[in-house]
N, C-alpha and C positions, 0 to 999 in steps of 0.2 A: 571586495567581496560583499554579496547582499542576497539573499534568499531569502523572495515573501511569498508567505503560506496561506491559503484559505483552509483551515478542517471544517470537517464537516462530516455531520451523521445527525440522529435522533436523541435524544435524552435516554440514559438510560446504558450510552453504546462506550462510555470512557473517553471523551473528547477529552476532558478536563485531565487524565493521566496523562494521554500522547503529550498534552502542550507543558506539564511538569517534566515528564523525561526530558523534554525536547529545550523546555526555557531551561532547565538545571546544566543542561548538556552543553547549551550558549558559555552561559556563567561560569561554568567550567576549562571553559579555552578561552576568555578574556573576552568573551565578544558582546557584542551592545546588541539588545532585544526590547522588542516591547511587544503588546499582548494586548490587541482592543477587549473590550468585553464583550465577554461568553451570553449568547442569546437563548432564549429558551427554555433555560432549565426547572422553570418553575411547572411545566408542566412532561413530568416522563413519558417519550412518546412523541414529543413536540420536535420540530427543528434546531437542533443546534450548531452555530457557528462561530467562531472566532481567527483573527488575523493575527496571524504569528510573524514576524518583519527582525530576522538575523543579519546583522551586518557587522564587521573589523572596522566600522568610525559609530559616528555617534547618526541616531535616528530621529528626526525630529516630529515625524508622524506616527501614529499605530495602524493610521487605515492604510491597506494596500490600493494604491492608483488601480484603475479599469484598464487593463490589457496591458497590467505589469508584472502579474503575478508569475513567480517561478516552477509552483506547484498547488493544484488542489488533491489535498490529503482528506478523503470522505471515506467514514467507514458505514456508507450505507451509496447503492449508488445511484439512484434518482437523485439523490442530494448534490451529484454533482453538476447537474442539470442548469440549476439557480444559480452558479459561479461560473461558469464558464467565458462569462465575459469579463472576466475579473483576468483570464488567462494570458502569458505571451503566447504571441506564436510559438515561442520554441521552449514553453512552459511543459511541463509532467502533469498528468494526473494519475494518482494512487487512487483506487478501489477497490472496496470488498465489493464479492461480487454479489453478498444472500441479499436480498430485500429485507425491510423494515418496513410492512403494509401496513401502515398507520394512516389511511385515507382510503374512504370507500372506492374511488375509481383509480386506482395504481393500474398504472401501464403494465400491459404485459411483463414477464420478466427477462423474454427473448429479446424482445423492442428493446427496453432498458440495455442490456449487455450490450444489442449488435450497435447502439448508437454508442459505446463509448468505446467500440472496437473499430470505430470509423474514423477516430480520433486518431494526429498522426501519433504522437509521443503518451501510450495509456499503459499502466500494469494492471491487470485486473488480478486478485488476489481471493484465493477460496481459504477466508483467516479462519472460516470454523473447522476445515478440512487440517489444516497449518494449527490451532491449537487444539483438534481431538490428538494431532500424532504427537502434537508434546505432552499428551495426558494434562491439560491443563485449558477446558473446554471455553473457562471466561475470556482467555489472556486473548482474544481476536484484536484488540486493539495492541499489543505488543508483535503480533503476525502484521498487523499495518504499518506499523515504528519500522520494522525490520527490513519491510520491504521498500519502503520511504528513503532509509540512509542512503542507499549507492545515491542520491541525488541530491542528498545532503553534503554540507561541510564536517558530518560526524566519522566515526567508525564507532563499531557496534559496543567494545570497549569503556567510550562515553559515558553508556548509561548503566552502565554493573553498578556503581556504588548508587544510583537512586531508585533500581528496581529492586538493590537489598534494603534500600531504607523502605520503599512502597510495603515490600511483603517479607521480611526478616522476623516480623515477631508471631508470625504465622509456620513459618519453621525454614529448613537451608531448601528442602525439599519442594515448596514453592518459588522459593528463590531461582533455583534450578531448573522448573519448567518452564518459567519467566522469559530467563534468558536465552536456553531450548529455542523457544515459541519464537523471541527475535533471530535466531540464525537462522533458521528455515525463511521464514520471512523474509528476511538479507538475501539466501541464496535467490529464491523466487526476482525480486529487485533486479538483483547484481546479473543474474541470466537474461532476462529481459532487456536490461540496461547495454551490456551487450550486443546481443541480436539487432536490436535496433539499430546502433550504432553502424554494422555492418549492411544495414540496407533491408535487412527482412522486417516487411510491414506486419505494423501491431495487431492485424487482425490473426495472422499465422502463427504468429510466437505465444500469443497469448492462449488460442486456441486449441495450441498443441501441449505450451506449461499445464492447463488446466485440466488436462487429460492423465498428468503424469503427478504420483503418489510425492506430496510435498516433502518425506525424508528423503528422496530419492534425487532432487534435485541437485543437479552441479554446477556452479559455474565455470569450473574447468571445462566440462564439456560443451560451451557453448558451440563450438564450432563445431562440433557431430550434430548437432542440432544445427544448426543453420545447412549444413551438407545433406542430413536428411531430412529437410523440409523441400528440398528439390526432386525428392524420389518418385520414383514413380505410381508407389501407395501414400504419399503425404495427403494429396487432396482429398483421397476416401476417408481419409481415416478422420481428419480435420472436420469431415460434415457429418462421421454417422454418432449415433448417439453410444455413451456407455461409460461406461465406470473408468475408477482413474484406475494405474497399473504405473508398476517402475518402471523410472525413465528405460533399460534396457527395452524393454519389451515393447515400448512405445516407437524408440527410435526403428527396430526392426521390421513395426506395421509400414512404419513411410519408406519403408530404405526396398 
């Protein structure tokens, strides 16, 4: 087993948490990691990236090979722009979906999304939308961890003892939206991870998650959601613009 990572965001967005949950979560189940260095940080605002390389034997590199990588995890998403040839074919990309416009000429923000919904294997993630519902507006990078795992070697579990050491002396009650903020996340993931699986392209699943209220998500119900994305309202509903609403309500615009 081997799982290499690109993250990726700006300064400023908790790269350096994801890859402590994620390096503690390795060392935790026996397995050999290394961790090139984290770029950027000197200025907030700036690019930052780092290569995260999880494997069950021993790893004798930290850079990830060009067109080996298992997943790029960006929580900003023009960032994952710059990596993509870092990608397998049959590699994942994780994204938030808000912008970091920290460049006078940033691409539209529609361009941006619909090129990474062109992608075949992409989750795009609304983590500010994922950590207002856990009452806990910073944790957007725990909404990325969460939605990250179905493609990981973890389960969500993993990381309870280093999201209580992260925020434990802040009180149980951060701790708790913490973890919140990764199961929504999870479910987001774990739905997507599905659908695809079944054959429904990334631009329709994604489309349609994006639409529906992040507590409201189920992975049980994947398969009403792949039923009603063949309905006869799925296409309107997928193009017109408007606010997110529970999965109920959603499923019934397309069905």
């Amino acid at each position: 087993m081997k799982t290499d990572i690109i993250l990726s965001g700006v300064g400023g967005q908790g790269i350096l948490t994801i890859a402590f949950v994620l390096d503690n979560a390795a060392l935790s189940r026996g397995l050999h990691f290394k961790q090139a260095e984290v770029h950027g940080m000197s200025q907030r605002g700036g690019a930052v990236y780092s290569y995260l390389r999880i494997a069950d034997r021993p790893i004798w590199s930290d850079l990830v090979p060009e067109g080996q990588g298992d997943m790029i995890l960006s929580v900003e998403p023009l960032e994952v722009q710059r990596y993509l040839h870092y990608l397998s074919r049959e590699g994942v990309v994780i994204s938030n979906t808000a912008p970091h416009k920290n460049i006078p000429d940033y691409p539209e923000e529609a361009a941006v999304l619909s090129a990474l919904l062109d992608l075949p294997r992409c989750v795009l993630v609304d983590a500010a939308a994922i950590a207002a519902a856990g009452r806990q507006p910073k944790a957007q990078n725990m909404a990325m961890v969460g939605a990250a795992t179905p493609f990981l070697p973890f389960d969500l579990a993993d990381y309870e003892p280093f999201v209580r050491r992260l925020f434990e002396a802040k009180g149980e009650a951060l701790v708790q939206g913490n973890l919140a903020v990764l199961r929504m996340g999870w479910n987001v993931g774990r739905t997507v991870q599905q659908l695809l699986t079944q054959g429904v392209p990334t631009r329709q699943v994604n489309s349609f998650l994006l639409r529906v209220t992040p507590e409201t998500v189920d992975p049980d119900r994947a398969n009403e959601v792949a039923v009603a994305l063949h309905g006869p309202g799925a296409e309107a509903f997928l193009q017109e613009a408007g606010g997110k609403m529970p999965l109920d309500a959603a499923l019934a615009r397309c069905r």
